[in-house]
C-alpha positions, -999 to 999 in steps of 0.1 A, spaced: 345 -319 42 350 -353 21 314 -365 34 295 -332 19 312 -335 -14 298 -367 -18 270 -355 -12 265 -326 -30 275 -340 -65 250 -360 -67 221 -333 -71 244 -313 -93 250 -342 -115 215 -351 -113 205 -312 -120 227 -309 -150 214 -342 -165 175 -331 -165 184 -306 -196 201 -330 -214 181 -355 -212 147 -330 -220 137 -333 -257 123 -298 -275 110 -290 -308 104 -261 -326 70 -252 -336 75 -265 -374 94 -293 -366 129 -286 -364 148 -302 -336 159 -276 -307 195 -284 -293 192 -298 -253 229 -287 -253 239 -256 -243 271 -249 -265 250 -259 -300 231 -234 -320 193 -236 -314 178 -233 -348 147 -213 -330 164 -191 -324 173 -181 -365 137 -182 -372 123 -165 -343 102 -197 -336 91 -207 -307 107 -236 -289 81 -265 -276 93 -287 -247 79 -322 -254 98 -346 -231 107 -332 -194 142 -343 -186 130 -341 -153 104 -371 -155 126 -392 -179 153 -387 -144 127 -396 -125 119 -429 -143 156 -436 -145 160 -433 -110 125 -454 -97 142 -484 -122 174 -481 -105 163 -477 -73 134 -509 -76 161 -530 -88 182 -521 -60 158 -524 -35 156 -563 -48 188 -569 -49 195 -560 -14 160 -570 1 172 -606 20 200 -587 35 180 -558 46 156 -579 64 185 -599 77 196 -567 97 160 -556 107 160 -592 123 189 -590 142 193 -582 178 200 -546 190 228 -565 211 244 -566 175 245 -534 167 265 -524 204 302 -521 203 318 -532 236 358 -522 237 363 -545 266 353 -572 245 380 -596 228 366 -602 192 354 -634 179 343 -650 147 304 -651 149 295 -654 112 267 -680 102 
């Protein structure tokens, strides 16, 4: 259905982006590709390829910034629901709608 495909492409995006966005070096130096369609110069050399940044906790931090701004953006208007009434939340079909905005 529509509602799994939006959810599901959200942990294969964010899946995919943890190797891109990890950094690795070789043990002299050289730069190791993150992609996977580049040559890996390691691998010419027989060296051994060093992870030094987890993509995984670089996503993570993304995610915590995103998610704390978000949070305060949308604070006032989350506590404006948790304040409401539960009489709110109710949908009566046998009621004719009116305009009830503050």
């Amino acid at each position: 259905t529509f509602a799994n495909l939006a959810f599901m492409w959200t942990s294969t995006a964010s899946l995919g982006l943890i190797d891109v966005l990890s950094f690795k070096e070789c043990s002299p130096n050289k730069i190791c590709s993150t992609l996977k369609n580049s040559e890996n110069p390691c691998l010419f050399r027989e060296d051994e390829c060093i992870v030094t940044v987890n993509g995984y906790y670089v996503e993570m931090l993304i995610c915590t910034i995103i998610g704390t701004i978000w949070y305060f953006a949308v604070k006032n208007t989350l506590k404006k629901f948790q304040t409401m009434d539960s009489s709110h939340w109710l949908v009566n079909l046998n009621k004719t709608v009116t305009d009830n905005r503050e």
